[in-house]
C-alpha positions in Angstrom: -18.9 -17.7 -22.3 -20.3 -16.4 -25.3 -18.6 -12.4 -26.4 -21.9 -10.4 -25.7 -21.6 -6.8 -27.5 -23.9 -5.2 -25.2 -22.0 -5.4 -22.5 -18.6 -4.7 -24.6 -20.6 -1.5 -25.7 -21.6 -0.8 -22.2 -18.1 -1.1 -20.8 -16.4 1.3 -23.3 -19.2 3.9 -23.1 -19.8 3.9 -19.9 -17.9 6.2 -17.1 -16.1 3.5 -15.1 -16.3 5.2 -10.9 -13.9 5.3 -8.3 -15.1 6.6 -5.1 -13.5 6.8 -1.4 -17.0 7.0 0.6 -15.3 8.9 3.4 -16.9 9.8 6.6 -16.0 13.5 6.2 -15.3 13.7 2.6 -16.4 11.8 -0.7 -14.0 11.8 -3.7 -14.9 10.4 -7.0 -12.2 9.6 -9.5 -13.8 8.9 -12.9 -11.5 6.1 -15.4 -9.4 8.6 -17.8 -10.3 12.0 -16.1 -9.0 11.9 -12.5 -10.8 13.0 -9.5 -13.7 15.4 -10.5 -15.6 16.0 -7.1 -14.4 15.9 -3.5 -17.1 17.0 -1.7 -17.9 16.9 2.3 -20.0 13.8 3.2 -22.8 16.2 4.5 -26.6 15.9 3.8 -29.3 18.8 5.0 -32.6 16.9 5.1 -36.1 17.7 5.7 -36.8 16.7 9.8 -40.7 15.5 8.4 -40.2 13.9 5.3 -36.1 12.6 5.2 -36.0 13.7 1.7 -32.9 15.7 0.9 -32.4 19.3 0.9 -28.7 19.8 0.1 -26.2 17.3 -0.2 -22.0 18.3 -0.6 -20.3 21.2 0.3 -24.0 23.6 0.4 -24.6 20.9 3.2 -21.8 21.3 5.9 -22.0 24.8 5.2 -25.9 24.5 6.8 -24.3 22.7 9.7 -25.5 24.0 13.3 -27.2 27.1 11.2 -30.4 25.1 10.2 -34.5 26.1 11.2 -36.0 23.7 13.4 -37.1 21.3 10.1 -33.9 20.9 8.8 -30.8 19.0 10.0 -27.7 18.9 8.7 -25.7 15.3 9.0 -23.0 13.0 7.5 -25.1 9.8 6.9 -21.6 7.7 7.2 -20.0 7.0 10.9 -17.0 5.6 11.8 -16.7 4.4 7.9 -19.4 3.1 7.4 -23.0 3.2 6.7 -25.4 4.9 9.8 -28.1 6.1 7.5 -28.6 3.8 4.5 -31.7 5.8 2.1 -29.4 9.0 3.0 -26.2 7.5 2.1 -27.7 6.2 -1.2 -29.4 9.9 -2.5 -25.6 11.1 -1.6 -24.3 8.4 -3.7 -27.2 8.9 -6.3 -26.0 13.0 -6.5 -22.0 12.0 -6.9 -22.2 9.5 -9.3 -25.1 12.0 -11.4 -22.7 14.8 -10.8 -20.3 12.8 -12.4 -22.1 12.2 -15.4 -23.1 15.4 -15.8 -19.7 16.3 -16.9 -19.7 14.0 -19.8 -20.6 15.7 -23.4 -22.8 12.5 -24.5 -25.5 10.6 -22.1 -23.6 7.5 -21.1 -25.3 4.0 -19.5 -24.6 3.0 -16.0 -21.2 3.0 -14.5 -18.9 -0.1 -13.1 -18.2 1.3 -9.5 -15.1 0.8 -6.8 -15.9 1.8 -3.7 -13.3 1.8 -0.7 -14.4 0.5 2.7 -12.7 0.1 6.1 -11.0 -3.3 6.3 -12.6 -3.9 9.5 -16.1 -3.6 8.0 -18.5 -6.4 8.9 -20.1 -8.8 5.7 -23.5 -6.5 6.7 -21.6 -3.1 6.9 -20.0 -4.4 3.3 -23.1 -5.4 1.5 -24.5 -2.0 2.8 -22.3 -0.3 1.2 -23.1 -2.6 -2.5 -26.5 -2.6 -1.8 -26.6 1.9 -1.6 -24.8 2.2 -4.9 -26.6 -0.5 -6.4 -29.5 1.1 -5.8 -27.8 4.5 -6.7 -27.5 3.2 -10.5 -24.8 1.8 -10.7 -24.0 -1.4 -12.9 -21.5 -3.4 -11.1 -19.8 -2.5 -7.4 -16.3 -3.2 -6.4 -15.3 -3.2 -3.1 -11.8 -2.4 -1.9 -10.5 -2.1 1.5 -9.5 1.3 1.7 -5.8 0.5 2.8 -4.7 -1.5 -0.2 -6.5 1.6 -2.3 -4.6 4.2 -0.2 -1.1 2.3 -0.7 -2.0 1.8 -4.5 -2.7 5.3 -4.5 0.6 6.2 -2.7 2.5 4.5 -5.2 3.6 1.5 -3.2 4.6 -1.6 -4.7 0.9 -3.7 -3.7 1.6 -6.6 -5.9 5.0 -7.9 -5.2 6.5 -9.7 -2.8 8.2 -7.3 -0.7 6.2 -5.7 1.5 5.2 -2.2 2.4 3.1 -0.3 5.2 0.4 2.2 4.9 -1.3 4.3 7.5 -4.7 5.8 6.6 -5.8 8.6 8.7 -9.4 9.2 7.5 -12.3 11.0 9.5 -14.0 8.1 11.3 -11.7 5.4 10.9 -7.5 4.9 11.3 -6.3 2.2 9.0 -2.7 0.2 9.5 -1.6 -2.2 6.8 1.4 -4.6 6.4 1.0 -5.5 2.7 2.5 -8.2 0.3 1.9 -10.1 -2.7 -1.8 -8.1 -3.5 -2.5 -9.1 0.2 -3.1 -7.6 3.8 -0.4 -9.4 5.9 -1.2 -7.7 9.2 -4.1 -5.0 9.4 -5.5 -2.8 12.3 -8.8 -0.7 11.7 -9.4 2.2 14.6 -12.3 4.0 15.0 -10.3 6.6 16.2 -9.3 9.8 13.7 -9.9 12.9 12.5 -13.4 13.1 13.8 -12.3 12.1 17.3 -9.5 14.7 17.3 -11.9 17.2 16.7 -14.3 16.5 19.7 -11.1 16.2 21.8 -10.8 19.9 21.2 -14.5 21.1 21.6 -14.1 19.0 25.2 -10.7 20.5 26.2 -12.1 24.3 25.6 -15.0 23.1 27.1 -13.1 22.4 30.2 -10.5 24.6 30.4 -12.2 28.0 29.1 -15.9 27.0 29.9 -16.6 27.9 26.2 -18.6 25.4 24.0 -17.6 25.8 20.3 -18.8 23.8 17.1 -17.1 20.8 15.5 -16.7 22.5 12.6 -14.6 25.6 14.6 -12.3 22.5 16.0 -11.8 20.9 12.7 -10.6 24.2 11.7 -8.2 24.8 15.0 -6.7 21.3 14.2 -5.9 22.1 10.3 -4.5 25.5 10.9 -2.5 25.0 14.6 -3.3 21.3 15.0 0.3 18.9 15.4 1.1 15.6 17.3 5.5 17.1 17.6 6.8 20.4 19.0 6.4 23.0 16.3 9.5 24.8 15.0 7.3 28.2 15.6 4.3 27.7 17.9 1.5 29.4 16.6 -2.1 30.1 18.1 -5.8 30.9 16.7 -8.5 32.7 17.5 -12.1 30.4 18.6 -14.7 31.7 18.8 -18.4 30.2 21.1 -20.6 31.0 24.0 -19.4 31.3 27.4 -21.4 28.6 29.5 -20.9 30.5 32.6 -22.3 33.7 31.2 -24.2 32.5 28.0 -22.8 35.2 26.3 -20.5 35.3 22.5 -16.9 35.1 23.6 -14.0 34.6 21.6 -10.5 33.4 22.7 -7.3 32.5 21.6 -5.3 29.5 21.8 -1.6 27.9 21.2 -0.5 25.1 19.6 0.4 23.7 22.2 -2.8 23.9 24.1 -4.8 22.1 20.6 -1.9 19.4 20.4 -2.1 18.7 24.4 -6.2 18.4 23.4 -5.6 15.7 21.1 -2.9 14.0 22.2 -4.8 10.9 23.3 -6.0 10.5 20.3 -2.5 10.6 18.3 -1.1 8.5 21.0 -3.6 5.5 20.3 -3.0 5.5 16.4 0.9 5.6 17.4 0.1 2.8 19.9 -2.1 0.4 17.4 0.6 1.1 14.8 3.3 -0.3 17.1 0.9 -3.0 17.6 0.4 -4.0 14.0 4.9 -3.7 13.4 4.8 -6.1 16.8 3.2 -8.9 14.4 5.0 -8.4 11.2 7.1 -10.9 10.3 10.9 -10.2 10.6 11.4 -10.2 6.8 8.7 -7.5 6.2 10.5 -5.9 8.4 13.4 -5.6 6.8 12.0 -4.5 3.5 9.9 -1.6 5.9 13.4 -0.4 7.0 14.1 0.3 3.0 10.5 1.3 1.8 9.3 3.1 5.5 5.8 3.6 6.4 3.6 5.8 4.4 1.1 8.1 5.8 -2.3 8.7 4.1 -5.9 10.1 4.2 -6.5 13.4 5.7 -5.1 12.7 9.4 -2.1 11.9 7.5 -1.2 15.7 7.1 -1.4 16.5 10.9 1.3 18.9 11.5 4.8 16.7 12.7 2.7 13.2 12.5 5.5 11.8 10.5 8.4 13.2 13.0 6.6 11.9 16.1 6.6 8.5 14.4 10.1 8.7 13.4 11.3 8.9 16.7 8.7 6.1 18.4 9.2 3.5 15.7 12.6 4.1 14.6 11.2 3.5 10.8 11.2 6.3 8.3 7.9 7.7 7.8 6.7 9.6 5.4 3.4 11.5 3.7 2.0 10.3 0.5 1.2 13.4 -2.4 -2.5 14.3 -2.1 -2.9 11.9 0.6 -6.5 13.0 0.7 -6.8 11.7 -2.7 -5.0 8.4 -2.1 -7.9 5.9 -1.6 -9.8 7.7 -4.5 -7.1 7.2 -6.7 -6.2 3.8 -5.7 -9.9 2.8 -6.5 -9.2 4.5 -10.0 -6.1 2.8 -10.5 -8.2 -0.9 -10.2 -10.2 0.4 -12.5 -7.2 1.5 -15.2 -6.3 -2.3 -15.2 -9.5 -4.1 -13.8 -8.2 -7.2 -15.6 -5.2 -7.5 -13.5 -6.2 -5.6 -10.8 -9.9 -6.7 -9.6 -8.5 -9.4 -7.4 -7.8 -6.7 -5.2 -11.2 -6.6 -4.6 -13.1 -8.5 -1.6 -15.0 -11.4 -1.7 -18.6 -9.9 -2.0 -17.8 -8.1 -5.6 -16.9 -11.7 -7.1 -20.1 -13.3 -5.9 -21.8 -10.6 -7.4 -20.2 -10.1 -10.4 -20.6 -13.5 -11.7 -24.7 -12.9 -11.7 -23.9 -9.7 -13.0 -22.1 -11.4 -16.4 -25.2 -13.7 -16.5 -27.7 -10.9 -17.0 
């Protein structure tokens, strides 16, 4: 193919885009700068008209404090795409936010986007479709395992293989992974989200007081755990009584918000078992050396990585950032797209190809 210097001149100019579209959060690591934005994955709209309001943090903060025409929502579920024009002015804001932060206008940017490896070819070309249509110039998709593990630091491309647990908000991902390849894989649409609504039901039933999502959330970052504490603590939540249907505010142990999610915890533990049940014995054995890393925000639940010592006899342990992980895996394909971009699934290639054409 003949060298076109348009698109050399668009490829050095431009701000190459790596972004883990998370249900709760949205990180955008930009080629050479890091991550510049980690935003929630909220969006306050107008009830009448669906056009935006306030999109990021301004959103959440909105959340269940809105007039009758606005709502507040996250326009992702469960990892993927539940409100596609939403998702796109979301993607449309990050990606101008971005550029924003560059001293001299820049053309459209080649984009990475993480996605749950359990994502359908529909929920997949959603995804490419929303951030095509939010300007950017080429899409990459990544399953967001091989991103968090490339993030973490693990060794993705060789032959020995490693295991990566990605705790996010909709979606739990377990990966065995060798050779640039998923080996054995389990996506769960059970996580941080679901831990939270576990709380609001256990107050619910044991205090007859209804609190918000965003008060769980809270209670699960501050006394949250899936292992005995060292030092139980407790926190103070704060609702309306639903026999009286007066304010009430009450306070809580540990132990009380890790027996509220501890159905939750013990299905990731049980699908991660599941996934080491069909790993072959010599992956295995390199596990035993490398251990299992945790990643994504459900990865820093308070004692996650001691409760999975003791039930899979395998050292676990927590990435740095592990937030940041799928973010900066998606950045790190981007570092060495030459080498790197068969990471990628399927429905990138078939698009990049018409993309070089152009």
């Amino acid at each position: 193919m003949a060298f076109n210097p348009l698109n050399w001149l668009l490829g050095f100019f431009s701000l190459d885009i790596g972004i883990d579209l998370g249900t709760a959060n949205t990180l955008v690591n930009v080629r050479g700068k890091g991550i510049v934005i980690n935003e929630p994955s909220w969006v306050a709209i107008d009830k009448r008209t669906r056009q935006p309001l306030a999109i990021g943090a301004e959103a959440k903060q909105m959340m269940g404090r809105t007039p009758a025409n606005v709502i507040a929502i996250r326009p992702l579920r469960d990892g993927v795409i539940s409100e596609f024009e939403i998702t796109q002015a979301m993607l449309e804001y990050f990606i101008g936010k971005a550029h924003a932060q560059s001293i001299v206008p820049v053309p459209r940017p080649r984009v990475v986007i993480g996605i749950p490896s359990g994502a359908t070819e529909v929920e997949k070309r959603a995804v490419y479709d929303a951030a095509m249509s939010a300007g950017a110039r080429e899409v990459g998709l990544i399953e967001e395992p091989k991103a968090a593990a490339l993030g973490a630091g693990l060794p993705v491309n060789e032959v020995r293989g490693s295991m990566v647990v990605d705790i996010g908000g909709g979606t739990s991902e377990v990966a065995v992974i060798s050779m640039g390849g998923i080996v054995v894989s389990r996506s769960l649409r059970v996580a941080g989200d679901e831990m939270d609504m576990d709380i609001v039901q256990y107050i619910r039933n044991k205090y007859n007081l209804l609190i918000g999502e965003r008060i769980a959330e809270q209670a699960k970052i501050a006394v949250g755990s899936a292992y005995h504490l060292p030092e139980e603590k407790t926190v103070v939540l704060r609702g309306r009584n639903l026999v009286s249907g007066l304010p009430e505010a009450i306070e809580v142990s540990s132990v009380e918000i890790r027996e509220a999610i501890s159905g939750s915890v013990e299905t990731i533990v049980d699908t991660i078992k599941d996934a080491l049940d069909e790993t072959p014995p010599e992956i295995i054995a390199d596990l035993m050396d490398t251990g299992v890393c945790l990643a994504g925000g459900g990865g820093m639940l308070q004692g996650l990585d001691r409760r999975l010592n003791d039930e899979l006899r395998i050292r676990v342990w927590v990435a740095d950032d592990p937030m940041s992980c799928v973010a900066r895996g998606a950045g790190m394909v981007l570092e060495d797209y030459d080498h790197l971009n068969r990471l990628l699934v399927g429905l990138e290639r078939s698009n990049s190809r018409g993309s070089k054409k152009k």
